[in-house]
Each structure stands twice: as structure tokens, then as C-alpha cells.
C-alpha positions as CSV (number, residue, x, y, z in Angstrom):
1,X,49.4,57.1,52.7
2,X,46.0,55.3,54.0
3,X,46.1,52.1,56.3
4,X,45.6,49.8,52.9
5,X,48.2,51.7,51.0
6,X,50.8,51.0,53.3
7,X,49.7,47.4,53.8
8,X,50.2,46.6,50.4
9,X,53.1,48.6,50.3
10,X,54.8,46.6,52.9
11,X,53.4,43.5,51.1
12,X,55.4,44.4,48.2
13,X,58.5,44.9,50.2
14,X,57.6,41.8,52.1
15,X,58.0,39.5,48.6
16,X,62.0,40.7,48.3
17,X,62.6,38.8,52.1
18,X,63.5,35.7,52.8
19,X,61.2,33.0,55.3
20,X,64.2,33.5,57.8
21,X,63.5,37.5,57.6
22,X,59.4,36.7,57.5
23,X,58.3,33.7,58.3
24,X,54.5,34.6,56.8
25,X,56.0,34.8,53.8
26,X,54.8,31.3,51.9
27,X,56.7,29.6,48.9
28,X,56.6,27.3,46.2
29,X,58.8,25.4,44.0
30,X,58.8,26.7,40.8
31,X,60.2,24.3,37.7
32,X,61.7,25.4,34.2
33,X,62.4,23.2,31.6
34,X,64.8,24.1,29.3
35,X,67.8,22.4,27.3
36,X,70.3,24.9,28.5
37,X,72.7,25.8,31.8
38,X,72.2,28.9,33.3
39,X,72.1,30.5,36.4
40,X,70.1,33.7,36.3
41,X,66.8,34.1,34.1
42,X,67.1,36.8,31.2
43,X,64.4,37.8,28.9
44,X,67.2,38.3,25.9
45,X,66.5,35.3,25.0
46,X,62.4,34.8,24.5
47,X,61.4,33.9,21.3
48,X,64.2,31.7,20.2
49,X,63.3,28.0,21.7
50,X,60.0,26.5,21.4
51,X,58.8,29.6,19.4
52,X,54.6,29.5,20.2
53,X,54.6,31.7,23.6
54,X,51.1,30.2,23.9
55,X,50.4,32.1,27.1
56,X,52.3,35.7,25.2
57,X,55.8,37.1,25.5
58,X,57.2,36.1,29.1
59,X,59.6,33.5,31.2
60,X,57.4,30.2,31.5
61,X,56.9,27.8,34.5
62,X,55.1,24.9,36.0
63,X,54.8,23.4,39.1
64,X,55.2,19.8,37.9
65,X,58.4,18.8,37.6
66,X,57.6,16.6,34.7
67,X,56.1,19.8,32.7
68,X,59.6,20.9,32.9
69,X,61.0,17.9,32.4
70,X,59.2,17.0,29.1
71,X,60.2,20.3,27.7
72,X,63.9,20.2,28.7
73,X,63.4,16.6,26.8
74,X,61.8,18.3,24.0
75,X,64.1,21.1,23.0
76,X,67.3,19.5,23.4
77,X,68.7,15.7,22.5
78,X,71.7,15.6,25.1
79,X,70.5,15.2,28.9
80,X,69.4,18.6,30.9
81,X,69.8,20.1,34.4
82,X,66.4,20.5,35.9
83,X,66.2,23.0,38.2
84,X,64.0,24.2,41.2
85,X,63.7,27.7,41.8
């Protein structure tokens, strides 16, 4: 394996650490919006809220809170649990 090989290689294993494990590891909050509790993300269930996948099959995100927060609004008429990931 060359030099960049394993430097993206360890890059890859990098992304699975914690900051506490790597501190060059950088972060950002991530928000959903959706009218349901959970606590892990599945793909089971694509397809079956707002129905357009605009941006193709997939899990969707924003980093505005209120992105999130106007969809969570949207799909569901009892009050939602925004979360940060």
C-alpha cells in the first residue's frame, strides 16, 4: 500500500473515533426533522413520509435547526422531539 493509500486509509478509520480518541477529528451538528421517536436511523422506512426525495433515495439532514423543525412541524400535528446528532 503507497503513502496516500494508507493516509486515506487511516482517514477512513479515523471518521469511526471519537474527538477524545482524535482530537483532529472536526464535527458538526447535524438536525432531522421528523414527526416520529426513535433512536437509531434505519433506511426501512424511506419513502413513506414526505414522499418527494427531492435530492434521491437517502436519510435527509440540515444544519439549521429550523429546517428540521419546519419539517417535524409539517408531517405531524402533535408536538415533536428535535434531535441533534
Amino acid at each position: 500500500m503507497d503513502k496516500k493509500q494508507e493516509l486515506i486509509k487511516q482517514k477512513l478509520i479515523n471518521a469511526f473515533y471519537s474527538n477524545e480518541i482524535n482530537p483532529s477529528i472536526l464535527y458538526q451538528t447535524a438536525y432531522h426533522g421528523s414527526p416520529h421517536n426513535f433512536d437509531n436511523f434505519t433506511t426501512s422506512a424511506i419513502g413513506t413520509g414526505e414522499g418527494a426525495q427531492s435530492f434521491g433515495w437517502g436519510l435527509y439532514f440540515t444544519n439549521q435547526e429550523d429546517i428540521a423543525r419546519w419539517y417535524a412541524d409539517k408531517l405531524s400535528p402533535v408536538k415533536v422531539t428535535l434531535k441533534a446528532y
